[in-house]
N, C-alpha and C positions, 0 to 999 in steps of 0.2 A: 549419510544423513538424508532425511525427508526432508521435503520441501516445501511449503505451502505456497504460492505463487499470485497473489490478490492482484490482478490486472483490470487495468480501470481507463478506458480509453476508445474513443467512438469509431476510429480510421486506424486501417492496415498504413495507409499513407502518412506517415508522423516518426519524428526520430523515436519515442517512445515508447510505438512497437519495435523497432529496429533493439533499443536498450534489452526490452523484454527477449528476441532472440538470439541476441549475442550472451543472455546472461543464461538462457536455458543452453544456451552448447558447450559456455564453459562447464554446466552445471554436469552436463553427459557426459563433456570428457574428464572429470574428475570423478566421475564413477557416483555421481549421487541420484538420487530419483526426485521425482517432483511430480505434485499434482497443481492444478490451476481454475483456477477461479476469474473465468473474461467477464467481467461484470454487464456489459452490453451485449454481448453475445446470450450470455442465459438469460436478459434481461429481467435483471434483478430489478425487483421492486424498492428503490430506497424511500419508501414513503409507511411511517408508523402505520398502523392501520387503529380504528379506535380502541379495538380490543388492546392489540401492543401496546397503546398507551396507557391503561387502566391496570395491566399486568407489571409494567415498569413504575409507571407515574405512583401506582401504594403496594408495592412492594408484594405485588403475588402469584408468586412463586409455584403456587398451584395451578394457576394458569395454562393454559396448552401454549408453546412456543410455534408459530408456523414453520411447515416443515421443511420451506427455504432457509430458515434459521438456523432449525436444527441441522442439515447437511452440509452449513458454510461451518457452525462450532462443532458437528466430525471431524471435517476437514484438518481443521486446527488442533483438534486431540490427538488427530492420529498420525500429526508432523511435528517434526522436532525442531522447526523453525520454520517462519515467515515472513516473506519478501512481497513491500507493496511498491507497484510500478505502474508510473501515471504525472500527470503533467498537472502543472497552478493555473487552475485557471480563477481569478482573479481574488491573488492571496489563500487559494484555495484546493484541495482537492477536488476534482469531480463531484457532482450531488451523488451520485451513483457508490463511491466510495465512502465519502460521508452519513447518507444514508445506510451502507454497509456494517459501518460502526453502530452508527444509532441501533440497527437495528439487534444486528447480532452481538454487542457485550450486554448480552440479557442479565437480570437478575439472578443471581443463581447460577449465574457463568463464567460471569466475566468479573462480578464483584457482588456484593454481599455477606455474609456473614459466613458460608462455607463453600464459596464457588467452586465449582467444578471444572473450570480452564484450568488444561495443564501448565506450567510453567516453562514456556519456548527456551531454548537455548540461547536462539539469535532473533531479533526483529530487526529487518533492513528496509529504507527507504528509498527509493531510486524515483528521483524525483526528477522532471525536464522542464523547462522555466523557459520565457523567452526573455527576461531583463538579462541585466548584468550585474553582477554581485560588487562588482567594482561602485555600484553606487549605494550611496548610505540609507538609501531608504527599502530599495531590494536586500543588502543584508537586514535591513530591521523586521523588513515581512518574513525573510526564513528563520529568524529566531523567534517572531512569533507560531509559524509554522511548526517548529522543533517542540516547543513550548506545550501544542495542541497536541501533537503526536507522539512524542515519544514520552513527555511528560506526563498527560492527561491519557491518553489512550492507550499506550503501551503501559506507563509506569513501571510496576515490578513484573508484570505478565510476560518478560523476557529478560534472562541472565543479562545479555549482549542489544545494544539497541544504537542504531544509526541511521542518519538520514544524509544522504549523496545528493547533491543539489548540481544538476548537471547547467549551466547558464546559455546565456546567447544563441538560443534555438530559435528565435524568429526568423521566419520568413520574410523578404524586401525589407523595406528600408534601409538599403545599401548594406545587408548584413551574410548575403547568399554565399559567397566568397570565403567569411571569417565562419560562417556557421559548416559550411562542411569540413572544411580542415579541422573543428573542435570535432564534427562529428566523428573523424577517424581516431582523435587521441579518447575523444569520451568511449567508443564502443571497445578499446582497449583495456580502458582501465573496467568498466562494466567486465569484460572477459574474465581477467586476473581476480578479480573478486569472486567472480564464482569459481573461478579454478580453486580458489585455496579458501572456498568457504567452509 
């Protein structure tokens, strides 16, 4: 299987790269390939430009798409699944990912009346959080989360669709201790997913 790989994250220093290389090695030793998308590194522009919004905002399709758009929706056509990895920051994806979406399920692509996105196999979320799910209001932000993502953004644009909410990744606050012992069971369970993706 192909891989699409939407990585979205400012610091090599963060358990979220760490998730992103333990998911590329299971990904190798299961024999699949992957291409990737570091959204800070190619420094994507997550910001409409006025044209994109006059091309999206009335529907036209005639429009030139910029040709950062057009290489991120290749990417996606010519993979048979995609995996986004990246951290909440507050309530949130990245701008950089969110703008990603904004920018790239263009008209004509992503939805419309005959888009031209192929239909993924699998969309996976690998998502790193510093609350704890153990409380009622961090599970309410990730069902909100789910809601935006898999609901609104993925929808039917993949067979398979989930989102992995890895918790209690903060730094201090008396958490250093419990956060790297998750660290070894999280980058585990990250491994076995990609092994048997």
């Amino acid at each position: 299987m192909k891989v699409f790989i939407v990585y979205s994250h400012p610091s090599q220093d963060s358990f979220t790269y760490m998730i992103r290389e333990r998911f590329i090695q299971g990904l190798e030793e299961a024999g699949h390939s992957y291409i990737i998308s570091n959204l800070y590194e190619i420094h994507f522009n997550e910001s409409f430009s006025e044209q994109e919004y006059l091309r999206e905002g009335f529907y036209q399709e005639k429009l030139k798409v910029p040709q950062d758009v057009s290489d991120e929706q290749q990417k996606i056509n010519s993979s048979d699944a995609i995996v986004f990895i990246y951290p909440v920051f507050w309530t949130e994806a990245p701008a950089k990912l969110v703008g990603w979406f904004q920018r790239v399920w263009t008209y004509g692509f992503a939805y419309g009346n005959n888009p031209t996105m192929k239909t993924l196999k699998k969309a996976l979320f690998l998502v790193s959080m510093g609350g704890s799910l153990s409380e009622k209001v961090r599970q309410q932000q990730v069902d909100a989360m789910k809601c935006v993502m898999l609901g609104d953004r993925i929808h039917n644009r993949a067979e398979y669709k989930e989102m992995i909410v890895f918790d209690e990744m903060t730094r201090g606050y008396g958490n250093d201790e419990n956060r790297e012992k998750r660290i070894e069971i999280f980058l585990e369970k990250v491994y076995k997913m990609a092994l048997e993706f």
